[in-house]
py3Dmol code that shows the C-alpha trace and the ligand (Angstrom):
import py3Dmol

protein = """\
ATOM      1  CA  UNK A   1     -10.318 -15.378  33.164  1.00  0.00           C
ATOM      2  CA  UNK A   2      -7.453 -14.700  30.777  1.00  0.00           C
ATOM      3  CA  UNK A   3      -5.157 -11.796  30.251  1.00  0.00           C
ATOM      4  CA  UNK A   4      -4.001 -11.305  27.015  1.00  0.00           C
ATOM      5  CA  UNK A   5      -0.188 -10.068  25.975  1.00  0.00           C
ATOM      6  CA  UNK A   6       1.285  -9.039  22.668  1.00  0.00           C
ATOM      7  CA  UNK A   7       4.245  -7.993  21.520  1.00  0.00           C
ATOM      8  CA  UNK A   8       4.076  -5.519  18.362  1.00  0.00           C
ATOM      9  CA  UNK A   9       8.096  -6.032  18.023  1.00  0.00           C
ATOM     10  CA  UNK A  10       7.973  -8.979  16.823  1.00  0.00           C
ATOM     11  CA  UNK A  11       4.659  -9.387  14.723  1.00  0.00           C
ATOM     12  CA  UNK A  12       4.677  -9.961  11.316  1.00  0.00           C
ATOM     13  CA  UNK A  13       1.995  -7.795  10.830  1.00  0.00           C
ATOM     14  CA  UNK A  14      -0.082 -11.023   9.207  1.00  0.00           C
ATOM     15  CA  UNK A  15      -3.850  -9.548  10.400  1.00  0.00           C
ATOM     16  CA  UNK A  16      -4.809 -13.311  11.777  1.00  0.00           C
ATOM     17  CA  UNK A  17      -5.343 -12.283  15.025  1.00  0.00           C
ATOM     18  CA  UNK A  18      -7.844  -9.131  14.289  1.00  0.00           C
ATOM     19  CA  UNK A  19      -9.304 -11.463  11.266  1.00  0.00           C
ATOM     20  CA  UNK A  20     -10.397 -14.091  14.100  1.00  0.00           C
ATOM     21  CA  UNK A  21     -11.052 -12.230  17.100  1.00  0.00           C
ATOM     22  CA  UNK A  22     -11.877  -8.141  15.636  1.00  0.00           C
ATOM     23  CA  UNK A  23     -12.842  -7.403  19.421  1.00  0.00           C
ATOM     24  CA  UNK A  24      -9.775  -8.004  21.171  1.00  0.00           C
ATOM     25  CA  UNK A  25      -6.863  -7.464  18.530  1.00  0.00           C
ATOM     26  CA  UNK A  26      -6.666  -4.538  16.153  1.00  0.00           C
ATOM     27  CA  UNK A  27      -3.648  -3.307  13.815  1.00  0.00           C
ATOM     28  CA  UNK A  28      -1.814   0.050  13.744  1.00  0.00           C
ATOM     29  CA  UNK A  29      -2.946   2.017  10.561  1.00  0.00           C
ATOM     30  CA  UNK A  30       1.075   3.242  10.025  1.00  0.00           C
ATOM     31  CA  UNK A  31       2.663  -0.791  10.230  1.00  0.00           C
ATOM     32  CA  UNK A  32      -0.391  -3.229  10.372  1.00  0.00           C
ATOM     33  CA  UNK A  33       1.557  -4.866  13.383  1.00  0.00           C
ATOM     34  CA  UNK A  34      -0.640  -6.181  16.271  1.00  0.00           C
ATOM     35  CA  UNK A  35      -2.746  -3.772  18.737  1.00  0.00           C
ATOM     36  CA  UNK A  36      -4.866  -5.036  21.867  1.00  0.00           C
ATOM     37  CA  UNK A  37      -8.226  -3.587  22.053  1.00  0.00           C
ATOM     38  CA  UNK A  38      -9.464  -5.535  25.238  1.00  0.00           C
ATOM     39  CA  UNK A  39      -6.778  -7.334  27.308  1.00  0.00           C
ATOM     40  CA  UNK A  40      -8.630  -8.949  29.408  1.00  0.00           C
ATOM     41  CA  UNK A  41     -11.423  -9.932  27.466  1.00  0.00           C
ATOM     42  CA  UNK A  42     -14.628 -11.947  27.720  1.00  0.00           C
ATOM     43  CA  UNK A  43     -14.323 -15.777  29.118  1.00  0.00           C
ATOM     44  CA  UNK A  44     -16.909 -16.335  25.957  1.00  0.00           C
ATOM     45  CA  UNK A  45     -13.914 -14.929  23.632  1.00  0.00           C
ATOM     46  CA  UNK A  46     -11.220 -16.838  25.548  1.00  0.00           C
ATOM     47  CA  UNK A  47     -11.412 -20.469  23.023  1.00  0.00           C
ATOM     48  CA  UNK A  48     -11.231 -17.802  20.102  1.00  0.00           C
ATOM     49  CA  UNK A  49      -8.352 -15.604  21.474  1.00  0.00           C
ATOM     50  CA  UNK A  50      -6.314 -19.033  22.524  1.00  0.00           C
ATOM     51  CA  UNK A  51      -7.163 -20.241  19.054  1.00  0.00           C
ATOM     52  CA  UNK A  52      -5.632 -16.794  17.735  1.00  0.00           C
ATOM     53  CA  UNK A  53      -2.468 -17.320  19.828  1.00  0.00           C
ATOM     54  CA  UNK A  54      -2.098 -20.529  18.402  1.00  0.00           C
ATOM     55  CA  UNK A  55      -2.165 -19.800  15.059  1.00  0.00           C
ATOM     56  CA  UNK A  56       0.318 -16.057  14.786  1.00  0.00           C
ATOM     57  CA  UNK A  57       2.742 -17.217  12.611  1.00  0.00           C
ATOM     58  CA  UNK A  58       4.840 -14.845  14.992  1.00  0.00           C
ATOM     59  CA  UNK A  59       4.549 -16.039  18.291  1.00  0.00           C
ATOM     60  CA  UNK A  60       3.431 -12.682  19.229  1.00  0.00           C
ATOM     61  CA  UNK A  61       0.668 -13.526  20.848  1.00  0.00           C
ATOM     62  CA  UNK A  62       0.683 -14.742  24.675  1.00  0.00           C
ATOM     63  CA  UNK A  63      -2.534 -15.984  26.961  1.00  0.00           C
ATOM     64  CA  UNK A  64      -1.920 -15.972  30.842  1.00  0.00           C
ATOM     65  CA  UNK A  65      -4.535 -17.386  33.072  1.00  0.00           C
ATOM     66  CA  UNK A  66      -5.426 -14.656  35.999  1.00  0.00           C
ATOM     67  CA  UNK A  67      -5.310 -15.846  39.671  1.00  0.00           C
ATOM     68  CA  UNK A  68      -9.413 -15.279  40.986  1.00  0.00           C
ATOM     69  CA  UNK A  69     -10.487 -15.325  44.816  1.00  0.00           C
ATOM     70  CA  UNK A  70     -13.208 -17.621  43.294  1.00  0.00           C
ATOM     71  CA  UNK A  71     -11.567 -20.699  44.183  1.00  0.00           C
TER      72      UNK A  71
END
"""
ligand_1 = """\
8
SF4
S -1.583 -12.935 14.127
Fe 0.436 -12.501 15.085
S 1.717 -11.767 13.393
Fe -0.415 -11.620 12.716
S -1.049 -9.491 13.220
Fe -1.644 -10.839 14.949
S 0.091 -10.719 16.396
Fe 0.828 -9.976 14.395
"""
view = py3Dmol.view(width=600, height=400)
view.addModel(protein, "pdb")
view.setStyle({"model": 0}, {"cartoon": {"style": "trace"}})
view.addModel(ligand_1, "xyz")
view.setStyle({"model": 1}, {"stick": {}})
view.zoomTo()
view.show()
């Protein structure tokens, strides 16, 4: 399970993140910068949000793995 982090001050408002992943990230209608729809999404949405992280050309994008009682 992943938690997802962004941080709107520093996103350059590019629209790769919603593009790839439209059920986790959104954009604010005033700037276009980054919005999080589901922070703790899906584990079959985690490849695709790690992807998105990977490729913001802002850095503003940050995937933390949770601590579970399932081990
Ligand atoms: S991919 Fe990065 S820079 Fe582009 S909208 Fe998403 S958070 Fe902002």
């Amino acid at each position: 399970m992943v938690e997802v982090r962004v941080d709107p001050e520093i996103c350059a408002a590019s629209g790769m993140c919603k593009l790839l992943v439209p059920a986790v990230f959104d954009q604010s209608e005033e700037d276009g910068t980054v919005r999080l729809t589901d922070p703790v999404p899906p584990a079959a949405l985690e490849a695709k949000v790690r992807t998105a992280a990977l490729r913001c050309p802002a850095g503003a994008i940050a995937v933390h793995e949770m601590e579970t009682d399932a081990s």
